[in-house]
C-alpha positions as CSV (number, residue, x, y, z in Angstrom):
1,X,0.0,0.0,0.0
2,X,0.8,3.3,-1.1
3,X,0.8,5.4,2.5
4,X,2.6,2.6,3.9
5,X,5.8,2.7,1.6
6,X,5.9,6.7,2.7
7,X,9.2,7.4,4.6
8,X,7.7,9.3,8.0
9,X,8.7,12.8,6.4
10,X,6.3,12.0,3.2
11,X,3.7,10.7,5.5
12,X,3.9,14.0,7.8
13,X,3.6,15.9,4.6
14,X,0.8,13.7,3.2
15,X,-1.1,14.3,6.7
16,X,-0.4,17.9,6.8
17,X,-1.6,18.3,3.1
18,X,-5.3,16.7,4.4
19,X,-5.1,19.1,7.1
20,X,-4.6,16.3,10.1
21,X,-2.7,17.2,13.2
22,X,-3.8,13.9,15.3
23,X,-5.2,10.8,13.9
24,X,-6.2,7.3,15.6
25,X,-7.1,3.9,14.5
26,X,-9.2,1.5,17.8
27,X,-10.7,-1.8,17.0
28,X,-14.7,-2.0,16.4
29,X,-15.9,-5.8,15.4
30,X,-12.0,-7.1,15.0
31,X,-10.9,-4.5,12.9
32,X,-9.3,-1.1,13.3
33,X,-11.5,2.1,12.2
34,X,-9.5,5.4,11.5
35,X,-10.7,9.0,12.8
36,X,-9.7,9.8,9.2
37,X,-11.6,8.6,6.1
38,X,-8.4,9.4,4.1
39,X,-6.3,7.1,6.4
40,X,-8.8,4.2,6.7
41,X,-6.7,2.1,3.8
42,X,-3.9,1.9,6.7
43,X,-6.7,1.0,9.4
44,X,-7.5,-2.3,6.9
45,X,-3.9,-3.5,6.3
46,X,-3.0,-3.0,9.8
47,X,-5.3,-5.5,11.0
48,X,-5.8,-7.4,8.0
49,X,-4.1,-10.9,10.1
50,X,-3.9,-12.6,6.5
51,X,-0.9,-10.0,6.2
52,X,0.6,-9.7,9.5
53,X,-0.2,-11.5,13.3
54,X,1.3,-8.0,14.6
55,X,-2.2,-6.1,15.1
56,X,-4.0,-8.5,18.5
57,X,-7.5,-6.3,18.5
58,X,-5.2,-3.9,19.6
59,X,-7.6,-0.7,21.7
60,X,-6.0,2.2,20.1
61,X,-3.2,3.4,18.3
62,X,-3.3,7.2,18.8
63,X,-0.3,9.5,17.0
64,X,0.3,13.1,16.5
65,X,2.8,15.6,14.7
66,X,4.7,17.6,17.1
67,X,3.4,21.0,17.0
68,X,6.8,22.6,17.4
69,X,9.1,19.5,16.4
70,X,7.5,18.2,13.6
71,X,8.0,15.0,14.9
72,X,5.9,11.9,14.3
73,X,4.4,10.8,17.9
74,X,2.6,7.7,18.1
75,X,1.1,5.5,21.1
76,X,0.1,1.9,20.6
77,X,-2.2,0.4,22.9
78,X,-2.7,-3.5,23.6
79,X,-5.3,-4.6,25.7
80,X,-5.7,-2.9,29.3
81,X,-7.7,-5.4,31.0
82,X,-5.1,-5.3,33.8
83,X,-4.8,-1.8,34.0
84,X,-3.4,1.4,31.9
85,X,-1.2,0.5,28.5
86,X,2.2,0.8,30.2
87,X,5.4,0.8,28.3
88,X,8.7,2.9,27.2
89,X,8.8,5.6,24.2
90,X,11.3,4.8,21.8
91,X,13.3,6.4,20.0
92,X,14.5,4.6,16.6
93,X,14.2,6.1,13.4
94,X,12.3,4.5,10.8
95,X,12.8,3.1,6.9
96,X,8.7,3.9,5.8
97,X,5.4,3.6,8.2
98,X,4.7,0.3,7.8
99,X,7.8,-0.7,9.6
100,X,6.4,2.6,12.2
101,X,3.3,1.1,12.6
102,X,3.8,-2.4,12.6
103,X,6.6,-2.1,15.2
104,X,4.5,-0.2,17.5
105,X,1.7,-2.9,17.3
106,X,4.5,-5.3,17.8
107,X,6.2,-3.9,20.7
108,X,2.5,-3.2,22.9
109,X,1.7,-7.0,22.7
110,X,4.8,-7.9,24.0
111,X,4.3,-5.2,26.5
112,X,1.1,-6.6,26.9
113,X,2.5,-10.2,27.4
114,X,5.4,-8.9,30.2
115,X,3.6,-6.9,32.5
116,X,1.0,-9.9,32.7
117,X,3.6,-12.2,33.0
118,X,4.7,-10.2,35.5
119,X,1.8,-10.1,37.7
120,X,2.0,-6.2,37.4
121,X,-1.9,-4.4,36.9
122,X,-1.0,-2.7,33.8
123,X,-2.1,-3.1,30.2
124,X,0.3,-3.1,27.5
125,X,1.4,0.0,25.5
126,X,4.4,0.8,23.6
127,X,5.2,4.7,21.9
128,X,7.3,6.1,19.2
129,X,9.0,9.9,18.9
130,X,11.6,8.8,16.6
131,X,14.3,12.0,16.1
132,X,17.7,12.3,15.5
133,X,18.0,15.9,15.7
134,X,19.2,17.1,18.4
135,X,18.2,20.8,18.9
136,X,14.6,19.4,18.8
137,X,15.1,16.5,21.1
138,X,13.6,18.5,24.7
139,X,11.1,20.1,22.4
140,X,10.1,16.7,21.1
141,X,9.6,15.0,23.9
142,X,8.2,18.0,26.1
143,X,5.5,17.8,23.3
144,X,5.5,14.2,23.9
145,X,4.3,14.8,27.6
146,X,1.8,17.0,26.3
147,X,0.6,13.8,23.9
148,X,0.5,12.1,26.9
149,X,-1.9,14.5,28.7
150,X,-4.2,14.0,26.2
151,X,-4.7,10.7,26.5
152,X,-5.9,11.0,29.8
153,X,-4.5,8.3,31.5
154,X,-5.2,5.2,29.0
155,X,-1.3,4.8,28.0
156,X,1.6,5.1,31.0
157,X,5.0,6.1,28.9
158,X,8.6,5.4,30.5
159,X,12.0,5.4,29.0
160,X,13.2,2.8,26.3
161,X,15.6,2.5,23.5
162,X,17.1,5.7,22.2
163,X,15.3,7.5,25.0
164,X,17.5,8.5,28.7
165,X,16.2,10.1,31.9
166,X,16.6,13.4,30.1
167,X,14.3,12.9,28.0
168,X,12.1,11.1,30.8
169,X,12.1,14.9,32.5
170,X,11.1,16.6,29.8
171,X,8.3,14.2,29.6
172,X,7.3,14.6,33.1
173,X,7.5,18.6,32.8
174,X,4.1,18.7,30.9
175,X,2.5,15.1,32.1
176,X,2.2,12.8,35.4
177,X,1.5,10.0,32.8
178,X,5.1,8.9,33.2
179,X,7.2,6.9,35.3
180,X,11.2,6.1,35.3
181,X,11.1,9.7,36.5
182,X,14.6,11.0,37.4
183,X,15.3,10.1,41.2
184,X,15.5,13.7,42.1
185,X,12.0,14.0,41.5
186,X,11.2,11.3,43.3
187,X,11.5,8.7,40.5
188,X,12.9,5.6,39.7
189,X,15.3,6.7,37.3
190,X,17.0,4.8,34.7
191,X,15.7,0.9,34.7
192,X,18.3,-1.1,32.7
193,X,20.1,-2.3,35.8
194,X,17.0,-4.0,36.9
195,X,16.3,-5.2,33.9
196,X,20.1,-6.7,33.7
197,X,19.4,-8.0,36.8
198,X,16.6,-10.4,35.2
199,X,18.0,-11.3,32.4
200,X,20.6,-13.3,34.4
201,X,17.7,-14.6,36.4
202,X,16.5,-15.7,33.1
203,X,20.0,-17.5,32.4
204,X,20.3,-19.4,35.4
205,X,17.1,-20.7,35.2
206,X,17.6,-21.8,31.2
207,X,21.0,-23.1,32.3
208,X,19.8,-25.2,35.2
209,X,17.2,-26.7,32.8
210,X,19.9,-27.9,30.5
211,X,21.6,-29.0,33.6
212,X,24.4,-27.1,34.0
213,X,26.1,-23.6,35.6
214,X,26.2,-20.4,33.9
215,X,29.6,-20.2,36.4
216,X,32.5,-21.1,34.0
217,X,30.6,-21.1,30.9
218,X,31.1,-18.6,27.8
219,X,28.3,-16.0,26.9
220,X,28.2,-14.1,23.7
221,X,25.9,-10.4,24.0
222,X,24.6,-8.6,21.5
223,X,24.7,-4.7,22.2
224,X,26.8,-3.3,24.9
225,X,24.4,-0.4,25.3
226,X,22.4,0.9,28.6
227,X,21.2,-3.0,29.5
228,X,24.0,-5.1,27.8
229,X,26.5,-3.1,29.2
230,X,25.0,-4.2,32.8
231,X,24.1,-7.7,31.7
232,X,28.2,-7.7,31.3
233,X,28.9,-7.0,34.7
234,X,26.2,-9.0,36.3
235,X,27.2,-12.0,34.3
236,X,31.4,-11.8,35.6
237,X,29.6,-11.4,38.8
238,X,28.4,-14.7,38.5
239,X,31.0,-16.3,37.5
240,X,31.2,-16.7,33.7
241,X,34.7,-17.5,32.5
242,X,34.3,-15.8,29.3
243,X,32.0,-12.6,27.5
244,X,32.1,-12.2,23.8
245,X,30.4,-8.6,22.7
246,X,29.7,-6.7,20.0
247,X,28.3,-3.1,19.7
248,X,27.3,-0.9,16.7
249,X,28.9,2.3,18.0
250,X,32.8,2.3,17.4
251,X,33.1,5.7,19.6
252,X,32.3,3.7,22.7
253,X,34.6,1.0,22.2
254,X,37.3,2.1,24.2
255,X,35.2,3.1,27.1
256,X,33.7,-0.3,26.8
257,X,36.9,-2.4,27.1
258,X,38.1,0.2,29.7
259,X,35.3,-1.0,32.0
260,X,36.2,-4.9,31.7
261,X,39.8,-4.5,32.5
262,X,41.5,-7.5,33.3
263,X,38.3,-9.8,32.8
264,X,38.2,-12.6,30.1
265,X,36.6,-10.0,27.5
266,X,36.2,-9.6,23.6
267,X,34.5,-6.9,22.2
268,X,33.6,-6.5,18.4
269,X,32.3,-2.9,16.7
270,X,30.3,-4.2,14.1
271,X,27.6,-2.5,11.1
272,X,23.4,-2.8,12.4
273,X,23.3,-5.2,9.8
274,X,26.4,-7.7,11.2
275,X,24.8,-10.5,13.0
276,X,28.5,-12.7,13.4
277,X,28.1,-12.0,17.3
278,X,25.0,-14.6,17.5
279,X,27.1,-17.4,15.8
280,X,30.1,-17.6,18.1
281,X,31.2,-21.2,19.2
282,X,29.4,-20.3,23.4
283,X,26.9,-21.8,25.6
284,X,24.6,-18.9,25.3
285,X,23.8,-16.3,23.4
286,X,22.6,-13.0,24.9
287,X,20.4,-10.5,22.3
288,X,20.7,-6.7,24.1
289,X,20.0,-5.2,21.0
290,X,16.9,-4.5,18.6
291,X,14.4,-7.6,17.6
292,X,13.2,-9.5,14.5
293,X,17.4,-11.3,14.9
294,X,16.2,-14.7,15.4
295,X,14.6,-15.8,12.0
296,X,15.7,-18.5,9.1
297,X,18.8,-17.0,8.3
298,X,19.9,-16.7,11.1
299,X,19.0,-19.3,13.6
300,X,21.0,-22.3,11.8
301,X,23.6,-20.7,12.2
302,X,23.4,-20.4,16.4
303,X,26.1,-22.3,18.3
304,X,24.9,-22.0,21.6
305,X,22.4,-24.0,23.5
306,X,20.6,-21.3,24.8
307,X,19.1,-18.2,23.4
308,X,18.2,-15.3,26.3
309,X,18.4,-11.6,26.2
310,X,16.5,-8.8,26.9
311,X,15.6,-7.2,23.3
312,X,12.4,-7.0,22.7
313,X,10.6,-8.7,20.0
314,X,13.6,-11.5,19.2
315,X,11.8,-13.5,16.8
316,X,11.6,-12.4,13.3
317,X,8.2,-14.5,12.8
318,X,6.7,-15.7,16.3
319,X,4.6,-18.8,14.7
320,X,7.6,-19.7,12.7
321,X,11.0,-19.1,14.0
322,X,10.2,-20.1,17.8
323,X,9.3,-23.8,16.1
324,X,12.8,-23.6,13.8
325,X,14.9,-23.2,17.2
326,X,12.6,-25.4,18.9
327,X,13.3,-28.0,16.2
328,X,16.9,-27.6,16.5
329,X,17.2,-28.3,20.1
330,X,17.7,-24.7,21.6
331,X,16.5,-23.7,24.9
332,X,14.6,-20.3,23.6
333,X,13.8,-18.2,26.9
334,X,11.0,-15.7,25.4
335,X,12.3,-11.7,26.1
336,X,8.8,-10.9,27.5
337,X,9.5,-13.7,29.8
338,X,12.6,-12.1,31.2
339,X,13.2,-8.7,30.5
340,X,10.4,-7.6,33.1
341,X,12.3,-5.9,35.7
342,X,12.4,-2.1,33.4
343,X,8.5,-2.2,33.8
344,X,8.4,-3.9,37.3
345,X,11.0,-1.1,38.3
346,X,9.4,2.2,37.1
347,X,5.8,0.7,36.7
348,X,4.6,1.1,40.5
349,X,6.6,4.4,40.9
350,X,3.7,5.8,43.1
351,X,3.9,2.9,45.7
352,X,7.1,5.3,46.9
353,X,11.2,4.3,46.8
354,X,12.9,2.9,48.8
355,X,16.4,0.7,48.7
356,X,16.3,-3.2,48.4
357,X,12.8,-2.9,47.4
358,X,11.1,-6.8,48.4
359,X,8.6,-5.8,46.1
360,X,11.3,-6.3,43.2
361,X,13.4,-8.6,45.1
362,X,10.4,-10.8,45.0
363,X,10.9,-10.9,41.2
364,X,14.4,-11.5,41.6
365,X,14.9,-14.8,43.9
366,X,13.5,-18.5,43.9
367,X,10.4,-18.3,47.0
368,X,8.1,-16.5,44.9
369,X,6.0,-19.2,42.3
370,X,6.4,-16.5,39.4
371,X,9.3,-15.0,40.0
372,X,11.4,-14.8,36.4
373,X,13.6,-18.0,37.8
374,X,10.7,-20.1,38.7
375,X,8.5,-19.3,36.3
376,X,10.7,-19.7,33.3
377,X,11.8,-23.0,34.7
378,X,7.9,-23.5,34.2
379,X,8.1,-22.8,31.1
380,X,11.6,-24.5,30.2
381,X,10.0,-27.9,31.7
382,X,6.6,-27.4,30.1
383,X,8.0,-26.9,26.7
384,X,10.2,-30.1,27.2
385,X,7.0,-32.4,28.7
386,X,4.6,-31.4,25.7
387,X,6.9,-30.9,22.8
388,X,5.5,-27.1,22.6
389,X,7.4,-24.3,21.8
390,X,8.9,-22.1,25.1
391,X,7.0,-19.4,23.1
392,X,3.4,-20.7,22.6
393,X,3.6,-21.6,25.7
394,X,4.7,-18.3,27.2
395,X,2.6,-16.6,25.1
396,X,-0.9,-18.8,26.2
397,X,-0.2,-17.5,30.1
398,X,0.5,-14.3,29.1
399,X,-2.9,-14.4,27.1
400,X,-5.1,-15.8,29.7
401,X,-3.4,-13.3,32.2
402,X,-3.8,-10.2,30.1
403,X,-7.5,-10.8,30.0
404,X,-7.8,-10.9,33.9
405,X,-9.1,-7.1,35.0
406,X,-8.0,-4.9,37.0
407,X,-9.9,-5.3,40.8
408,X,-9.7,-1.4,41.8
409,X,-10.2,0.2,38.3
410,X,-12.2,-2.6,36.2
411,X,-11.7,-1.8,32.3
412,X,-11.0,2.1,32.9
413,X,-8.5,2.5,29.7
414,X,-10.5,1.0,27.5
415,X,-13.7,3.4,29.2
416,X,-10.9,6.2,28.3
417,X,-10.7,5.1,24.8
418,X,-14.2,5.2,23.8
419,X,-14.3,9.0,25.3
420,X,-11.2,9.9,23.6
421,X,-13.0,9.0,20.3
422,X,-15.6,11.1,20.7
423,X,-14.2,14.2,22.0
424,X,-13.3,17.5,20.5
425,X,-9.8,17.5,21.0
426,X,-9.2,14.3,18.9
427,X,-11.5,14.7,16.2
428,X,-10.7,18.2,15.3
């Protein structure tokens, strides 16, 4: 389709030449509807599923051009039985809107799956504010807090990839609908060490299934950004007697090996589209970096045993690829398995701070039945038992759970939605 092909900047322009400022698509009878007639083509191949399992009856997917920035700004929302879509903004610049759209539909289901998994009362949501300039950036996402504000409430931003706590406070400045909030204003800051912190869960539960340690064995990780860089540290914690990394951003590098001085460590600077770092000769392969790397191409290719890491959206096709690794005798631990503890971190900012938190410890040890060790030993074990895929199976809990409401606030979001729709400032 022809709209979908557009580069954002030709989309903006097409929007701008029909006069729209904001736009949304929500679901009515299994299918999105657009506020725009004009945009309704996009609404059909969205959530045509013959095309693409990315759209899920997904409640909304609300976007707007930055009144000042220009920028695209775009909230997808999953289903928010459980509570409010929660989930970061990102901040990745994009090819043509169908990869926009699609990845934002994409990325608030697997919101939606982690924050059930979880046990967490929110919904799932994901955003977008892609920009690369910048003199705009505050201004972009200051407008971005404004977007917020008028969604009253139905989607719950926090930071994610490409965004930092700076842009979290610019957020916050024009919006409470926000959370890893800087810890000077009462926040809980930047997430990624938390979420490290479950991705090794994660590890030692996929390594005790296979029946071994992850002391003394050799982990290759993908991206040695704000969580891999983390993951690193956590994992020589442990034990590991070798790291193997790679990283897209060559200006870094130094600062990178600097930190692992006189550890067992190998770093490689590689181009985005260099995927040699998942094919080293280790017991387990770490992805830290952006999704859709585990597909046909590349999964023969995998060495390792074990496949666990906290980028989102790791499978290429998620009825296809999960069965391929499955097939070949890998132990696949889903990312919206383990990479809760960013959302269980920031998610509950307004139950207050405070230091060794045993409402996140809870997460992190082995008493608690759905803690990320136990429960992905569940899942491990399941998988193994019934010859289904660690992802169907992840994916049917998360499923069942996301349709479990919320016992203070019922189906509020969705009551949010429905008044969005028919209000003044979104259909002007």
């Amino acid at each position: 389709m022809d709209l979908l092909k557009k580069s954002p900047t030709e989309f903006i322009e097409f929007l701008r030449s029909n006069n729209i400022q904001k736009f949304y698509f929500v679901t009515e009878n299994n299918k999105f509807v657009a506020s725009h007639t004009v945009l309704q083509p996009i609404a059909d191949v969205l959530s045509d599923l013959k095309i693409s399992d990315d759209y899920d009856q997904h409640e909304g997917y609300f976007a707007q051009i930055g009144p000042k920035s220009g920028v695209l700004q775009s909230a997808a929302i999953h289903k928010t039985f459980r509570g409010p879509g929660a989930g970061g903004v990102r901040n990745w610049v994009y090819d043509n809107m169908n990869d926009f759209f699609r990845d934002g539909l994409r990325l608030a289901k697997g919101m939606g799956h982690k924050n059930a998994l979880a046990g967490i009362w929110w919904g799932g949501g994901k955003g977008l504010a892609p920009t690369d300039d910048a003199k705009l950036r505050q201004i972009a996402y200051e407008e971005y807090g404004e977007f917020m504000t008028s969604l009253h409430g139905c989607y719950v931003t926090a930071e994610d990839v490409g965004t930092n706590v700076d842009d979290m406070k610019a957020i916050f400045s024009k919006t409470r609908h926000t959370t890893c909030i800087p810890t000077e204003l009462g926040g809980s800051g930047n997430p990624s060490i938390a979420t490290a912190r479950g991705i090794i869960k994660g590890l030692e539960a996929a390594f005790h299934h296979w029946g071994k340690s992850l002391k003394g064995s050799t982990i290759a990780v993908q991206g040695a950004g704000h969580v891999g860089m983390p993951v690193i540290h956590f994992l020589f914690e442990a034990g590991v007697a070798k790291v193997i990394a790679s990283d897209v951003d060559a200006h870094r590098a130094e600062a990178i090996k600097k930190e692992y001085t006189g550890k067992n460590f190998e770093l490689h600077i590689v181009d985005k589209s260099d995927y040699s770092i998942l094919f080293k000769d280790v017991d387990a392969v770490c992805p830290c970096a952006t999704g859709g790397i585990l597909n046909p191409t590349t999964i023969p290719q995998i060495k390792a045993k074990i496949i666990c890491g906290a980028a989102n959206n790791q499978l290429l096709n998620m009825k296809v690829d999960d069965v391929l690794l499955h097939n070949l005798g890998k132990i696949y631990v889903p990312d919206f398995l383990v990479n809760r503890m960013g959302i269980v971190n920031c998610a509950d900012e307004h139950m207050g701070i405070i230091d060794d938190d045993p409402k996140l410890d809870m997460h992190l040890g082995k008493d608690w039945g759905n803690s990320i060790f136990n429960l992905t030993l569940q899942v491990l074990k399941e998988s193994a038992a019934t010859g289904k895929t660690s992802q169907a199976i992840a994916v049917a809990l998360a499923d069942q759970r996301s349709l479990e409401v919320n016992p203070c606030y019922g189906h509020r979001s969705l009551q949010i939605i429905k008044w969005l729709v028919k209000s003044k400032e979104w259909n002007q």
